[in-house]
ZADO-1210 file (C-alpha; in nm, 4 decimals, padded with zeros to 6 digits):
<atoms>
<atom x="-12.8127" y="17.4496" z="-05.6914" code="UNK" pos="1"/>
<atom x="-12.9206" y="17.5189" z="-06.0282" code="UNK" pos="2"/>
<atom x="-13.0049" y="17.1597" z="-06.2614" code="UNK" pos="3"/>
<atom x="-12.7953" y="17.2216" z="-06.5937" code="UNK" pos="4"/>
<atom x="-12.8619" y="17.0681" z="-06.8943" code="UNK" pos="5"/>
<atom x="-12.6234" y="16.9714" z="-07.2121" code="UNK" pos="6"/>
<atom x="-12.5480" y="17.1524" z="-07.5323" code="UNK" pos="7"/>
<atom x="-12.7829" y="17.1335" z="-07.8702" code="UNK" pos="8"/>
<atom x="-12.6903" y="17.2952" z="-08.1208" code="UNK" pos="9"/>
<atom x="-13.0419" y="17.2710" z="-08.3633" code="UNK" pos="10"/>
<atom x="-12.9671" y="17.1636" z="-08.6990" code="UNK" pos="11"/>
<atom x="-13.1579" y="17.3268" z="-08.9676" code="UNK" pos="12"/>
<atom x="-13.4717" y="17.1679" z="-09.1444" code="UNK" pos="13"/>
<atom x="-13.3832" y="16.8113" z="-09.2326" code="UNK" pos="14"/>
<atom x="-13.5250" y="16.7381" z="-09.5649" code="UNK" pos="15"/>
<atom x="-13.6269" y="16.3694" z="-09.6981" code="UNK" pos="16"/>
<atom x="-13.3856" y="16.1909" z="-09.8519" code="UNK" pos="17"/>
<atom x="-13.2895" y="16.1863" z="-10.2201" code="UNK" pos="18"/>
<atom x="-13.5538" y="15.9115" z="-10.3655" code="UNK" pos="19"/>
<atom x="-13.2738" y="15.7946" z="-10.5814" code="UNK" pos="20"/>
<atom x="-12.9689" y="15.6726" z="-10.3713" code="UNK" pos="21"/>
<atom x="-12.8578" y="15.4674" z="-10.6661" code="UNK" pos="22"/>
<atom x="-12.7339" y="15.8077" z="-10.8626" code="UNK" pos="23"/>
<atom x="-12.4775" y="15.8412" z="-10.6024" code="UNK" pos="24"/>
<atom x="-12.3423" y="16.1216" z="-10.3542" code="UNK" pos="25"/>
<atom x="-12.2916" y="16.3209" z="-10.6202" code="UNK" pos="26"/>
<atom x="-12.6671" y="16.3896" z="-10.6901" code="UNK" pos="27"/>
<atom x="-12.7056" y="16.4055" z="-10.2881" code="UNK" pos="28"/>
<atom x="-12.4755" y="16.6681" z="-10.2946" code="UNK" pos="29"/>
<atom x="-12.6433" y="16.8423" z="-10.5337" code="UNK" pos="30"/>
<atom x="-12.9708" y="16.8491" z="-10.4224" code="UNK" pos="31"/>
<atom x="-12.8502" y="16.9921" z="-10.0810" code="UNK" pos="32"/>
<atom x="-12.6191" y="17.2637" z="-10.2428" code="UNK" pos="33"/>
<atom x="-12.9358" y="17.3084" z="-10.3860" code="UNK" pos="34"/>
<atom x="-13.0949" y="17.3593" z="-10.0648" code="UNK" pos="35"/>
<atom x="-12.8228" y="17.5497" z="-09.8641" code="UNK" pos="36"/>
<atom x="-12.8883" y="17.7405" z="-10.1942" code="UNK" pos="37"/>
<atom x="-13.2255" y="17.8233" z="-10.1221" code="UNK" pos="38"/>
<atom x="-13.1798" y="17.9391" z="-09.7736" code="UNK" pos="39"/>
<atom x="-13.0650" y="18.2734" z="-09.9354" code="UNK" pos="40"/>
<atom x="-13.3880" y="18.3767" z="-10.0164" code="UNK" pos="41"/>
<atom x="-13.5375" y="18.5961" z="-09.7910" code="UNK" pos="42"/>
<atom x="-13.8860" y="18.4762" z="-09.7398" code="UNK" pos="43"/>
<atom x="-13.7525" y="18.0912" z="-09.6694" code="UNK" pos="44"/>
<atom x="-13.5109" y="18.2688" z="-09.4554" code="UNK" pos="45"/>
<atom x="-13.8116" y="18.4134" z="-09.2736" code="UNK" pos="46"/>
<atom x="-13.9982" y="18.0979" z="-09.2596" code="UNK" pos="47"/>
<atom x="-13.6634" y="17.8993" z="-09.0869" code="UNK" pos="48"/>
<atom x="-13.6422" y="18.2133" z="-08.8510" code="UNK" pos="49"/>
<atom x="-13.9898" y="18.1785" z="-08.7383" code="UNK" pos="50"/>
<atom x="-13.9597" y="17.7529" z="-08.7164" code="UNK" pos="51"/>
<atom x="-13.6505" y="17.8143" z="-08.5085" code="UNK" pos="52"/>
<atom x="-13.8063" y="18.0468" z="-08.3141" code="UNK" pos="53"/>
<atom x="-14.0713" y="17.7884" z="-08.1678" code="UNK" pos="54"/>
<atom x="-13.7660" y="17.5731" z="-08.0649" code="UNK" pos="55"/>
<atom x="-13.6133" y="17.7957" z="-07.9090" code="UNK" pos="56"/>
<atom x="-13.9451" y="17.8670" z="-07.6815" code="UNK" pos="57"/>
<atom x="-13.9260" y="17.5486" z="-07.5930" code="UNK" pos="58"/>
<atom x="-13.5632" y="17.4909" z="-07.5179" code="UNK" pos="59"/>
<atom x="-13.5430" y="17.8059" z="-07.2721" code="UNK" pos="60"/>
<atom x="-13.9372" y="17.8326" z="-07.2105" code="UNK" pos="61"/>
<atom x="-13.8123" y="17.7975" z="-06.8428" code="UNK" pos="62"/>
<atom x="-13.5091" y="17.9776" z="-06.8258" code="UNK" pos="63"/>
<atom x="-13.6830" y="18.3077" z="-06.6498" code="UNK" pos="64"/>
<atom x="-13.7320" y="18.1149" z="-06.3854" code="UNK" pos="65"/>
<atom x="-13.3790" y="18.1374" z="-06.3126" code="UNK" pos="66"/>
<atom x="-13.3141" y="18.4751" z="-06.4233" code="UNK" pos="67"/>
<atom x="-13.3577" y="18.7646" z="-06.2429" code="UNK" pos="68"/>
<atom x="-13.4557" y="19.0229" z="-06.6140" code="UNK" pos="69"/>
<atom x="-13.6909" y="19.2623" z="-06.6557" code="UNK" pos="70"/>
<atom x="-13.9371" y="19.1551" z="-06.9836" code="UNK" pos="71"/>
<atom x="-13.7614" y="19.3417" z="-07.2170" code="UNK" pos="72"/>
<atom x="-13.3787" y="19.3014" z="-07.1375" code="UNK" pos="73"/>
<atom x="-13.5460" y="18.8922" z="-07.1589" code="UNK" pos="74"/>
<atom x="-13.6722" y="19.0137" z="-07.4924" code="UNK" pos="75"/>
<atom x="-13.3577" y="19.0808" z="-07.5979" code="UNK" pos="76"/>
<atom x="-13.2129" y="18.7585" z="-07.4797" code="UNK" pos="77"/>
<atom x="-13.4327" y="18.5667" z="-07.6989" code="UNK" pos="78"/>
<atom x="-13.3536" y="18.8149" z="-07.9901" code="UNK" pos="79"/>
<atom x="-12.9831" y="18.7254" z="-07.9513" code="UNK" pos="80"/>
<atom x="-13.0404" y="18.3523" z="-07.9304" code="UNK" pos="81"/>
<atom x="-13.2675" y="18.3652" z="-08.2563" code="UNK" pos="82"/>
<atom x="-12.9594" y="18.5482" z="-08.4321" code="UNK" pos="83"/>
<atom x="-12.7178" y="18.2797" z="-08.2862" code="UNK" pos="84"/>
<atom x="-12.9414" y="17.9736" z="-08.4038" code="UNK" pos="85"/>
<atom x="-12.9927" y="18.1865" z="-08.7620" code="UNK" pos="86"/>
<atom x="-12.6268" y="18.1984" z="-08.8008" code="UNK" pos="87"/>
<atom x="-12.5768" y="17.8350" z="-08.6867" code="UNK" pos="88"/>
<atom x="-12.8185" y="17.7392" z="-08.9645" code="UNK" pos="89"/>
<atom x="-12.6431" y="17.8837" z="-09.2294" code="UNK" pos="90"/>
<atom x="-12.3143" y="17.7389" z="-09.1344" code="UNK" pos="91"/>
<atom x="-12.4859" y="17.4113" z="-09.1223" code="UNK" pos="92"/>
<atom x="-12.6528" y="17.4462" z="-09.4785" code="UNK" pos="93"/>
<atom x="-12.3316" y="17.5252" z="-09.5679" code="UNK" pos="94"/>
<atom x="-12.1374" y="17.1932" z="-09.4842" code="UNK" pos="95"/>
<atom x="-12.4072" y="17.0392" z="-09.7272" code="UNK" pos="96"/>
<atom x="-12.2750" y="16.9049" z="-10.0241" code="UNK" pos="97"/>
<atom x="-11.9296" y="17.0901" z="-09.9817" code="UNK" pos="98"/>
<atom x="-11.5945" y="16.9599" z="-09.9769" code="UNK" pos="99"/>
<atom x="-11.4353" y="16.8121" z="-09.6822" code="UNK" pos="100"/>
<atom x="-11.2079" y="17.1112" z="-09.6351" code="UNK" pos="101"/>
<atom x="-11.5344" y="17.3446" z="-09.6654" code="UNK" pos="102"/>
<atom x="-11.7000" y="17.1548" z="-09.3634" code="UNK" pos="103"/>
<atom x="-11.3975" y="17.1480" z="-09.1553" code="UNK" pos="104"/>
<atom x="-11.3910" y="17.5329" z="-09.1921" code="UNK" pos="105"/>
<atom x="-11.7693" y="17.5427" z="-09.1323" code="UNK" pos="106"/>
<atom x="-11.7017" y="17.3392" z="-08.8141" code="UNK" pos="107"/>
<atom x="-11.4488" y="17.6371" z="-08.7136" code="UNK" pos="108"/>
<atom x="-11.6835" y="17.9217" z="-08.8007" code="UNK" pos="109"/>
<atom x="-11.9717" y="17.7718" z="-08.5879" code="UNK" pos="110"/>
<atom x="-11.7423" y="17.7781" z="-08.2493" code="UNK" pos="111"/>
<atom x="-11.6357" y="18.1464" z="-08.3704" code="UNK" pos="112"/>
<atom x="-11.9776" y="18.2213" z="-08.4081" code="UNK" pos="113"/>
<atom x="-12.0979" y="18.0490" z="-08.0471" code="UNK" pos="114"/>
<atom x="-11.7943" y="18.2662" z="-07.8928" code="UNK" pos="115"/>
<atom x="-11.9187" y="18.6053" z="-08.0233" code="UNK" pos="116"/>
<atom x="-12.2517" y="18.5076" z="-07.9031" code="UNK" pos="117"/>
<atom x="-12.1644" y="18.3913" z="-07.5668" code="UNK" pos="118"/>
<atom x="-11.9582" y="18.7324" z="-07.5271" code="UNK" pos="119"/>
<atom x="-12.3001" y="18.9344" z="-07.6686" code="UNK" pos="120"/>
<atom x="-12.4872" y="18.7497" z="-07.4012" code="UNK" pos="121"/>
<atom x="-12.2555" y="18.7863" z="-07.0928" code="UNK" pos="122"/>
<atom x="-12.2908" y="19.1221" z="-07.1858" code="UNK" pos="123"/>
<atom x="-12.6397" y="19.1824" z="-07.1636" code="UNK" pos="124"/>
<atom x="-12.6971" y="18.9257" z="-06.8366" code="UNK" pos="125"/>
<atom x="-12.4295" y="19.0639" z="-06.6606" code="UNK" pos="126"/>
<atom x="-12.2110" y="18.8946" z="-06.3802" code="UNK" pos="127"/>
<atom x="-12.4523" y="18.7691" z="-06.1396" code="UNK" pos="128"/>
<atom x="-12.7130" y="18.5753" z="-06.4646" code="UNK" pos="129"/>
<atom x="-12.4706" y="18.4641" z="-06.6838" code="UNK" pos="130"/>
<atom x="-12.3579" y="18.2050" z="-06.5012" code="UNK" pos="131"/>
<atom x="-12.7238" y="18.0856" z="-06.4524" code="UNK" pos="132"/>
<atom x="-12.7854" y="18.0610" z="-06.8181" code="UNK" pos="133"/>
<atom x="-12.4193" y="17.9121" z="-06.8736" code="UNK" pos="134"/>
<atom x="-12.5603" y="17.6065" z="-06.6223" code="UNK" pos="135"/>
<atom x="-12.9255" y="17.5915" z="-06.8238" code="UNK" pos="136"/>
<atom x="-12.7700" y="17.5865" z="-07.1138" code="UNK" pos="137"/>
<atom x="-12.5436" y="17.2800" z="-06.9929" code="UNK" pos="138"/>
<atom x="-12.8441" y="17.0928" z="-06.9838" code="UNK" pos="139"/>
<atom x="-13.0069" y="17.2027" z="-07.3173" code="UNK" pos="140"/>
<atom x="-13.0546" y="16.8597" z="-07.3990" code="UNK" pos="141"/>
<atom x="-13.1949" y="16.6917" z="-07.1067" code="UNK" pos="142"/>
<atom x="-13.4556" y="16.9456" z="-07.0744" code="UNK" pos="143"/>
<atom x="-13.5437" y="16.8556" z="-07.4102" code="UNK" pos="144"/>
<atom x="-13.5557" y="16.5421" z="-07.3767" code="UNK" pos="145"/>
<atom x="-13.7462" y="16.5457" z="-07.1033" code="UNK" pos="146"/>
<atom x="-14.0230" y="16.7991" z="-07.2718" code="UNK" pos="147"/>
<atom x="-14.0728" y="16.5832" z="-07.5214" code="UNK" pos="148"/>
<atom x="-14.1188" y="16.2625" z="-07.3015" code="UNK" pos="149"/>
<atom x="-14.3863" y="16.5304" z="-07.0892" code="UNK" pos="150"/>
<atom x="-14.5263" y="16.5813" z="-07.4133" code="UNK" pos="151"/>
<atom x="-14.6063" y="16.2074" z="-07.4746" code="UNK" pos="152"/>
<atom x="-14.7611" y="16.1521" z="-07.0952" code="UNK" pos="153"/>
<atom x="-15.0758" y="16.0917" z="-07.0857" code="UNK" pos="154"/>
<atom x="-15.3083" y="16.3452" z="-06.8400" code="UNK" pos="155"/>
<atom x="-15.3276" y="16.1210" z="-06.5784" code="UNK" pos="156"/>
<atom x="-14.9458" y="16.0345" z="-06.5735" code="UNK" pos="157"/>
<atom x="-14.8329" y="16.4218" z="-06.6153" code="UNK" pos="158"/>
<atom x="-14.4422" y="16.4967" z="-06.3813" code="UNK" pos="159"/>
<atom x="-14.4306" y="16.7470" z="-06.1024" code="UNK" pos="160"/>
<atom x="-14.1867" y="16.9682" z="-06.1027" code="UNK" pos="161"/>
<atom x="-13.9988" y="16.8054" z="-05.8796" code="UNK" pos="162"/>
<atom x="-13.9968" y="16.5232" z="-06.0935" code="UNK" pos="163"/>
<atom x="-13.9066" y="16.6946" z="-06.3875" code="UNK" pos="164"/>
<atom x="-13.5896" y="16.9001" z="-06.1903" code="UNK" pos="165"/>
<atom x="-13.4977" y="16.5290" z="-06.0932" code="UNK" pos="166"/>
<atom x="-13.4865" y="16.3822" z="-06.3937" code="UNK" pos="167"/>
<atom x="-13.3138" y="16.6477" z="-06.5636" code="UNK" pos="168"/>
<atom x="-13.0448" y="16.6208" z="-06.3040" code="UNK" pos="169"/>
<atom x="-13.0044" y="16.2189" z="-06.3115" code="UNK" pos="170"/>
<atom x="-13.0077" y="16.2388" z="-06.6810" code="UNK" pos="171"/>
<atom x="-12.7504" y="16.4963" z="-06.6899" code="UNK" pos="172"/>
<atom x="-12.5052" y="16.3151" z="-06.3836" code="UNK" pos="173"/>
<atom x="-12.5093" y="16.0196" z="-06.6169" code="UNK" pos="174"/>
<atom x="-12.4386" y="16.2193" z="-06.9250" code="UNK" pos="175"/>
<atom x="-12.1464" y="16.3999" z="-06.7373" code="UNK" pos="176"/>
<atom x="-12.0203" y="15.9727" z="-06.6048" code="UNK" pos="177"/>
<atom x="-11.9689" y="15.9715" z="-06.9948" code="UNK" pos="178"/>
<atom x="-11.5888" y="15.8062" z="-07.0596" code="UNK" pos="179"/>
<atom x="-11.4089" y="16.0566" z="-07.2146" code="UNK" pos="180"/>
<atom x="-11.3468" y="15.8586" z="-07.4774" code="UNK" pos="181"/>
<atom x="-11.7033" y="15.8365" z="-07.5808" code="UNK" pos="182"/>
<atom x="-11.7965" y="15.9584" z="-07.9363" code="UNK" pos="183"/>
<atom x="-12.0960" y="16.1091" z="-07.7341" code="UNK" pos="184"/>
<atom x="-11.8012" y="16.3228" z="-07.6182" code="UNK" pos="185"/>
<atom x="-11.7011" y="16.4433" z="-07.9256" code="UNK" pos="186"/>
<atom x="-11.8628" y="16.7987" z="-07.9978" code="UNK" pos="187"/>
<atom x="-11.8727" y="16.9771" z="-08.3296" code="UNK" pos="188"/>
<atom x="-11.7639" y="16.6290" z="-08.5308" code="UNK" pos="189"/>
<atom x="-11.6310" y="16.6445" z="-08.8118" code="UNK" pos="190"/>
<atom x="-11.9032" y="16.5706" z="-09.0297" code="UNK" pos="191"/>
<atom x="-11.6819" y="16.2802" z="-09.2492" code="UNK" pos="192"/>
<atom x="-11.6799" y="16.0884" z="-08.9546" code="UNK" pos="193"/>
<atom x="-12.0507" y="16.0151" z="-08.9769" code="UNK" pos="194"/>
<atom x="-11.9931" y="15.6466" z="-09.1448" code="UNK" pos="195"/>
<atom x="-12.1800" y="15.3242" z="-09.0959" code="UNK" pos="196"/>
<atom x="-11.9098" y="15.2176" z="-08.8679" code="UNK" pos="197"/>
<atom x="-11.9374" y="15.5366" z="-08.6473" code="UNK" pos="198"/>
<atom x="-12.3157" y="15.5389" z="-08.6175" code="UNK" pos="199"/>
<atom x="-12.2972" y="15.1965" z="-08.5246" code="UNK" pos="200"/>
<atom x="-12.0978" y="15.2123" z="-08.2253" code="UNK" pos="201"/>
<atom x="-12.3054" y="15.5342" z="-08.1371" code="UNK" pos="202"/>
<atom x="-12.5793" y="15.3852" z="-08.1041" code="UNK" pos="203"/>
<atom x="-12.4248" y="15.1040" z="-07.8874" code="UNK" pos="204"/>
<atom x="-12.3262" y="15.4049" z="-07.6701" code="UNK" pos="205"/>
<atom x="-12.6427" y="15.5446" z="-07.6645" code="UNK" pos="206"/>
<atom x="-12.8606" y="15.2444" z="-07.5977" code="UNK" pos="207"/>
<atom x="-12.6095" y="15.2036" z="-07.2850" code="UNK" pos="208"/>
<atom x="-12.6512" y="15.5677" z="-07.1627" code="UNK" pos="209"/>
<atom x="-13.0477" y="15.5248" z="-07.1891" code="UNK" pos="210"/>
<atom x="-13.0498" y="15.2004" z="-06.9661" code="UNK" pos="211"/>
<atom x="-12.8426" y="15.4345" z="-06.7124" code="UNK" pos="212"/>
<atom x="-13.1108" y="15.7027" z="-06.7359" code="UNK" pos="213"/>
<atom x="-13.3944" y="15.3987" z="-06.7292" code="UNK" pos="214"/>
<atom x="-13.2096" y="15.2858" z="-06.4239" code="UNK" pos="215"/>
<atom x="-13.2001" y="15.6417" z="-06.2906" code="UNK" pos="216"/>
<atom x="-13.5889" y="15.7460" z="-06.3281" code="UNK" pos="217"/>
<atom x="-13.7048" y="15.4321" z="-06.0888" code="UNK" pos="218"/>
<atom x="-13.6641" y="15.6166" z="-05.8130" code="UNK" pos="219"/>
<atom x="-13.8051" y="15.8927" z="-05.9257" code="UNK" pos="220"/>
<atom x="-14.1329" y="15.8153" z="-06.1560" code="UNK" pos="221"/>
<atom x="-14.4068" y="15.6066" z="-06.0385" code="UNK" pos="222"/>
<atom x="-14.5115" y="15.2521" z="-06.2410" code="UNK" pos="223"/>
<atom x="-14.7034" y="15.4111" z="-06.4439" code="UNK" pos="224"/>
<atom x="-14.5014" y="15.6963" z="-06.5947" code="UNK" pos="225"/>
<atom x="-14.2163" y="15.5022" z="-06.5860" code="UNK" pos="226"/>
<atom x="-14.4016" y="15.2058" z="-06.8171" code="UNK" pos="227"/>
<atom x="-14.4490" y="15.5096" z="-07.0703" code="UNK" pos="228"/>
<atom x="-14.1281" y="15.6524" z="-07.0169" code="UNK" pos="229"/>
<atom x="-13.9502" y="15.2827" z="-07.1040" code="UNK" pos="230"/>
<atom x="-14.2012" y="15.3534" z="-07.4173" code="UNK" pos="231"/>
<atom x="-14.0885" y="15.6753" z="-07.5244" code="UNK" pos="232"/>
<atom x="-13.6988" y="15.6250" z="-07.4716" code="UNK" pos="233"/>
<atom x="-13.7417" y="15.3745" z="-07.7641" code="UNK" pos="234"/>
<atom x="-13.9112" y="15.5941" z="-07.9862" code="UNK" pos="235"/>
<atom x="-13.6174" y="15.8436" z="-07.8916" code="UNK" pos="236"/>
<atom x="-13.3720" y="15.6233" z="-07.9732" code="UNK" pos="237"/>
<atom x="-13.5078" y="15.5753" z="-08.3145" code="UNK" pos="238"/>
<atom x="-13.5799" y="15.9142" z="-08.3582" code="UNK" pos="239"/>
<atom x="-13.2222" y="15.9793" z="-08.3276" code="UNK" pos="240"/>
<atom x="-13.0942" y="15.6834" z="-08.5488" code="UNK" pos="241"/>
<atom x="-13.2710" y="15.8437" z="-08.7800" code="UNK" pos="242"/>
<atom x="-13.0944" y="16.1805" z="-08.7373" code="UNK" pos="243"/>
<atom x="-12.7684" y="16.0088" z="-08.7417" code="UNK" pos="244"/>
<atom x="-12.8323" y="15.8200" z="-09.0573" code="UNK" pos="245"/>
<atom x="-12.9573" y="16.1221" z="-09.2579" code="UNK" pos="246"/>
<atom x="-12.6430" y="16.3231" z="-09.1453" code="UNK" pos="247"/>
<atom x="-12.4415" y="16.0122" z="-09.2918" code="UNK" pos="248"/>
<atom x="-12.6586" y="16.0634" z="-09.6263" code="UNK" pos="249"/>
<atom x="-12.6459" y="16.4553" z="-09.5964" code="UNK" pos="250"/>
<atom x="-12.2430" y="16.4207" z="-09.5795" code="UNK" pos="251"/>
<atom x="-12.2214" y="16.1306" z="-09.8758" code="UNK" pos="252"/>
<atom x="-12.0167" y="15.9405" z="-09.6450" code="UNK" pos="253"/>
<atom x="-11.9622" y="15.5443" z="-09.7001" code="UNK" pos="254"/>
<atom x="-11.8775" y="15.2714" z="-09.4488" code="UNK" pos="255"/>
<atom x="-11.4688" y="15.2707" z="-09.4298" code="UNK" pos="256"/>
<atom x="-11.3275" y="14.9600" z="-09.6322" code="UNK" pos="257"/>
<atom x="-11.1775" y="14.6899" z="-09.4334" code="UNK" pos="258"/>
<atom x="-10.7862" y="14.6059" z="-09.4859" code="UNK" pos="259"/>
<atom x="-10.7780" y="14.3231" z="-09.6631" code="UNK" pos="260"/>
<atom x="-10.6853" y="14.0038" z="-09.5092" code="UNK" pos="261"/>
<atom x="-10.3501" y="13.8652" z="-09.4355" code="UNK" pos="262"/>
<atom x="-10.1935" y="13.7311" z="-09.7783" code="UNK" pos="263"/>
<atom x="-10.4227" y="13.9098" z="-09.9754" code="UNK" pos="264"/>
<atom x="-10.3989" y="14.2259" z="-10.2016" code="UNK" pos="265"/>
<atom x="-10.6844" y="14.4750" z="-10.2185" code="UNK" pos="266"/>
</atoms>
């Protein structure tokens, strides 16, 4: 059976943050309608074609080992997913600084735009390899994941790929255990749900799901890539805090106010 990993949808070029918080979200906002601004040029569009384009190596660098395509209908394939991640970026630039109605209706456009892709694609694979890259993709991010932790190994400490098909899977088992409820759950959010309150308890979520995966890769890593994987999951965690926080920053979104208490009058 085929190891499937999850769903990543890249987000575009994160810049730094505004190095003057106290103006408030409305300079934030400005400075990334500025930005979404700039992606209309075409040489920066270019330049976030070609950056993307290195990702996407990397995300489906082993995906023809699953697929049974000649080079250039493969070509093609990769042409297709460049276009889809292009068009993903712009709706994403787009939710910067806009209203809330403008990102709900960018949140729509980027499943329209997934679903024309995935039709494009099906396509072009055809009956019997579509399915195969509907299952890689399912695992998008635990193949990711687990580059990146390759990436940090040291050469004596480097995964078979045994390993690597094994961790994939365990990380993705655990992923799929996810309670329904989860926010981890939630795809395409709504990006004014990314308060303090919200990041919060996703992180508690995903500090639980990483001790599941820790638990998982003891049986299959030995001491000593499993000392640098314990290693590298915190760096990923913070790596992803990070993320979170900017998107919270991006958005201009505050921490909800609390009722006030019994008695009391806001």
């Amino acid at each position: 059976a085929q190891t499937k990993p999850v769903e990543m949808t890249l987000a575009p070029p994160t810049p730094e943050p505004s190095p003057t918080p106290q103006s408030g979200a409305g300079s934030t906002n400005n400075f990334f309608s500025g930005l979404a601004g700039m992606m209309k040029n075409p040489q920066m569009k270019e330049m976030v074609r070609a950056q993307q384009k290195v990702m996407l190596d990397r995300q489906y660098g082993s995906l023809s080992k699953y697929l049974n395509l000649p080079a250039e209908r493969l070509d093609a394939l990769k042409e297709l997913l460049s276009d889809r991640q292009m068009a993903m970026v712009d709706v994403g630039m787009s939710m910067m600084g806009g209203s809330d109605s403008g990102r709900k209706q960018a949140v729509e456009e980027s499943k329209a735009i997934k679903a024309d892709y995935d039709k494009k694609i099906q396509e072009l694979l055809g009956s019997q390899d579509y399915p195969v890259f509907q299952d890689y993709e399912k695992t998008l991010n635990e193949r990711m994941s687990v580059q990146m932790f390759k990436d940090a190994l040291s050469a004596d400490a480097t995964l078979t790929d045994q390993q690597e098909d094994n961790l994939v899977a365990a990380m993705y088992q655990e992923r799929q255990a996810i309670p329904a409820s989860s926010l981890m759950n939630n795809q395409n959010q709504d990006p004014s749900q990314f308060t303090e309150e919200h990041i919060t308890e996703l992180q508690k979520q995903m500090e639980q799901l990483q001790k599941k995966y820790a638990e998982r890769a003891v049986g299959i890593l030995n001491p000593s890539q499993l000392e640098q994987y314990t290693k590298w999951q915190q760096q990923w965690n913070t790596m992803q805090m990070a993320g979170l926080k900017m998107a919270a920053q991006m958005f201009g979104n505050k921490a909800s106010t609390p009722p006030p208490a019994q008695g009391q009058t806001p």
